[in-house]
C-alpha positions as CSV (number, residue, x, y, z in Angstrom):
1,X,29.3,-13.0,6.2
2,X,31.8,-12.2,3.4
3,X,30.5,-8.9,1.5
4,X,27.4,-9.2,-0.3
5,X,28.4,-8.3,-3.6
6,X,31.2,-11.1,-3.4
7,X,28.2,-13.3,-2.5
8,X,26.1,-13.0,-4.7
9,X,28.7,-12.7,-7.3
10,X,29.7,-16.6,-6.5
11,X,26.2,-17.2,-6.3
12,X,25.5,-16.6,-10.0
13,X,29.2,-18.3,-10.7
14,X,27.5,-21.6,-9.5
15,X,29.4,-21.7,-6.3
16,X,28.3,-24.2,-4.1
17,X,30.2,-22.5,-0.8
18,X,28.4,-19.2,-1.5
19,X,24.6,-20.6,-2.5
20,X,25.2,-22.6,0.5
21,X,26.3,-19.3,2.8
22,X,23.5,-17.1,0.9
23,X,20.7,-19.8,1.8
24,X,21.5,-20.4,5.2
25,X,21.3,-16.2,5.7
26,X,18.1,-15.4,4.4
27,X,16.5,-18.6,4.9
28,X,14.4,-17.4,8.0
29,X,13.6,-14.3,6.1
30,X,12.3,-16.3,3.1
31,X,10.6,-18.9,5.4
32,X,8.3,-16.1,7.5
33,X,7.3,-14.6,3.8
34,X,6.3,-18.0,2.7
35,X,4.5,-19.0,6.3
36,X,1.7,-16.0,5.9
37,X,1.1,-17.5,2.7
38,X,1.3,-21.6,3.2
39,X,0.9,-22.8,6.5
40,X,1.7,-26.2,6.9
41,X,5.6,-26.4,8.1
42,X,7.2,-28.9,5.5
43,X,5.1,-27.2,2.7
44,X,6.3,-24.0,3.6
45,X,9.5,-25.3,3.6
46,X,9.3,-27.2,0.1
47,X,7.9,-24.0,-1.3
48,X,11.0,-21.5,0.4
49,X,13.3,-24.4,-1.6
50,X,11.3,-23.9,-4.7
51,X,11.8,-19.9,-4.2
52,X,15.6,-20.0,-3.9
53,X,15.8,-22.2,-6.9
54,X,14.2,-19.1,-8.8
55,X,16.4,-17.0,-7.2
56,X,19.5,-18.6,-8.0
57,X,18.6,-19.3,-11.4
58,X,17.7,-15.9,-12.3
59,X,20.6,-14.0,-9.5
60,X,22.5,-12.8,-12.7
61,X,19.6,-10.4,-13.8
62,X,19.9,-8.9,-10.1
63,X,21.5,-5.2,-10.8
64,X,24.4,-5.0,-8.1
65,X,24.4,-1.7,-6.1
66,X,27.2,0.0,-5.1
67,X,27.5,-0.7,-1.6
68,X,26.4,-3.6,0.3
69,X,24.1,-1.4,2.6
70,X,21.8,-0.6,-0.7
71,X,21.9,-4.0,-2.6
72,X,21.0,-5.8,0.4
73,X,17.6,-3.4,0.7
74,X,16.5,-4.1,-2.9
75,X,17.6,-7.5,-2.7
76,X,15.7,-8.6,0.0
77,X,12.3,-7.2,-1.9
78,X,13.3,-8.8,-4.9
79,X,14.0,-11.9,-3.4
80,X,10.3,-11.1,-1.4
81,X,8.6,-10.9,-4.2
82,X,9.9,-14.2,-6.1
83,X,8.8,-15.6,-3.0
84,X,5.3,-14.5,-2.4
85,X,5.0,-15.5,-6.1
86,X,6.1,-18.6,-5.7
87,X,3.5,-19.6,-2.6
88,X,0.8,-18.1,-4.5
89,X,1.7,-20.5,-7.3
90,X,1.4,-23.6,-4.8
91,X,-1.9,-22.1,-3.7
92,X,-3.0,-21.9,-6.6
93,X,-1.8,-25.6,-7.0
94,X,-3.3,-26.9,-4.1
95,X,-6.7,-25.3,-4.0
96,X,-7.1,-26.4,-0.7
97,X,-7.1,-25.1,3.0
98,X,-3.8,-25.3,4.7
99,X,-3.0,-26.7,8.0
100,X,-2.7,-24.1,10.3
101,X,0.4,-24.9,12.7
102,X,3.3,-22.9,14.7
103,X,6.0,-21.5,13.0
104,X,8.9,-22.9,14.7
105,X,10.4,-19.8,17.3
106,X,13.7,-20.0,16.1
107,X,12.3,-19.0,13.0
108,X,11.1,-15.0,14.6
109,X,14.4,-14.5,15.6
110,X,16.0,-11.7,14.0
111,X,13.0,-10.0,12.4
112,X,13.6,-6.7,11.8
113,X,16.3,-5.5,13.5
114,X,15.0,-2.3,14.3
115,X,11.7,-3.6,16.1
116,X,11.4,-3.5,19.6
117,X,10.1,-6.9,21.7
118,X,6.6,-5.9,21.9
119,X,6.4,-4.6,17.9
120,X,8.1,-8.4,17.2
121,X,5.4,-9.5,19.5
122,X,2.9,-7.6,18.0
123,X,4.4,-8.8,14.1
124,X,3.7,-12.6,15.2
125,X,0.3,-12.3,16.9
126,X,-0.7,-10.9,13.7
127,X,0.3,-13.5,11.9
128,X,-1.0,-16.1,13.9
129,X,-4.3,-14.4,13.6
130,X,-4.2,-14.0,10.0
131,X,-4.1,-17.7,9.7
132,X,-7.9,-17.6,11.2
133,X,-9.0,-15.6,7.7
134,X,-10.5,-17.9,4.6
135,X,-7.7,-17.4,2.3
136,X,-8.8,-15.7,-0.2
137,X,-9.0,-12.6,2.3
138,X,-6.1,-13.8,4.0
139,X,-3.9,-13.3,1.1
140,X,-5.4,-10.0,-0.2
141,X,-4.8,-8.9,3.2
142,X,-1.3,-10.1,3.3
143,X,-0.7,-8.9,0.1
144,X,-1.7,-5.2,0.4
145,X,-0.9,-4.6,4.7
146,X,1.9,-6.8,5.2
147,X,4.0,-6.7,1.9
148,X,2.7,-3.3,0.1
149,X,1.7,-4.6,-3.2
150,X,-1.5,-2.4,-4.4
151,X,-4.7,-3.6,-5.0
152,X,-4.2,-3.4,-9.1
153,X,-1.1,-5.6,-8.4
154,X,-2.8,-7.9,-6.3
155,X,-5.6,-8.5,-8.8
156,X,-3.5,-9.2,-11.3
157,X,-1.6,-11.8,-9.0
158,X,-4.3,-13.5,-7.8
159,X,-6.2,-13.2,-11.0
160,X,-9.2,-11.3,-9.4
161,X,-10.7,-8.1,-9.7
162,X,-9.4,-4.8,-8.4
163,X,-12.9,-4.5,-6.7
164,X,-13.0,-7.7,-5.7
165,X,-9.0,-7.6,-4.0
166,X,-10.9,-4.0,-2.1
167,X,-13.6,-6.2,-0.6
168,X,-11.7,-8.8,0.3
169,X,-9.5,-6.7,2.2
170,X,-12.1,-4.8,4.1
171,X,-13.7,-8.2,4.9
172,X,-10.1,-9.3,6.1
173,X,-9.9,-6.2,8.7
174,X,-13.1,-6.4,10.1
175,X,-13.3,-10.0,11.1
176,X,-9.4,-9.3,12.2
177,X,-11.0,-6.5,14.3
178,X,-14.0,-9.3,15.7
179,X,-11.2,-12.1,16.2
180,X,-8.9,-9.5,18.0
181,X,-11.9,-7.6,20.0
182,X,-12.8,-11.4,21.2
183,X,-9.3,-12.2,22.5
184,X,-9.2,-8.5,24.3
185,X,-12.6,-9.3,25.9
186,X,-11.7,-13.5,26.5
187,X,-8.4,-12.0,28.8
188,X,-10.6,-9.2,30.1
189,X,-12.8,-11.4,31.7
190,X,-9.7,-13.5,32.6
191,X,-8.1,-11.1,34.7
């Protein structure tokens, strides 16, 4: 890939080569945000095509860094928060309870660099299982473990009380902990 800052640079100059190039990068970053949040495949997708309409549109108030090492850092949380913002908008459109399917696996491929097989193992059984939660816990608990947002913040996304995002993500880990001890006892018993 050409250097970031030329990138995103194009980007904001309404370069069709370099929105093109920028989409196709972070695409399968943008689509595993959106999947924890909206499960069904072609919504998801719809909804990580909504997101990088927001982030092109508002690119030019994106402070550049220095070096391509550091802008690509705060980049990719900005972008992750536009994101997770936009699939809470859709929930909130939708007032409904997704269909749960399977991520497509090309899709997991180059998570996080710096995890190991079994920690990208680990990263997707998690996510499967947080598909099992009732959503409102589901996205408090995505919200606060997964993406580091604080419970004040999360209230104030998902219009809910800072009490009420603390319950909901207590209620999140311990049937997480029930649906996990299940499966360790189900291949127990298998074995």
């Amino acid at each position: 890939m050409e250097s970031l800052y030329k990138l995103i640079r194009g980007c904001i100059a309404r370069d069709s080569k370099s929105q093109r190039t920028f989409y196709e990068y972070y695409y399968g970053f943008a689509l595993r945000i959106v999947f924890r949040y909206i499960f069904k495949y072609d919504k998801a997708t719809d909804v990580v095509n909504d997101g990088f309409v927001k982030i092109f549109n508002s690119l030019e108030k994106f402070k550049l860094r220095n070096n391509d090492a550091d802008t690509e850092k705060i980049l990719m949380g900005w972008m992750k928060r536009i994101l997770i913002n936009t699939a809470i908008d859709e929930l909130r459109k939708q007032q409904n309870m997704p269909v749960i399917v399977e991520l497509p696996g090309y899709i997991w491929e180059g998570t996080d660099k710096g995890q190991n097989a079994d920690q990208k193992l680990l990263y997707k059984e998690l996510i499967c299982e947080t598909k099992r939660l009732p959503p409102s816990y589901r996205n408090v608990f995505n919200l606060f473990v997964i993406d580091g947002f604080t419970h004040n913040e999360i209230a104030k996304m998902l219009g809910i009380s800072e009490g009420t995002s603390k319950s909901a993500l207590a209620k999140a880990k311990a049937q997480l902990k029930r649906f996990i001890e299940h499966r360790f006892a189900e291949k127990t018993y298998a074995v």
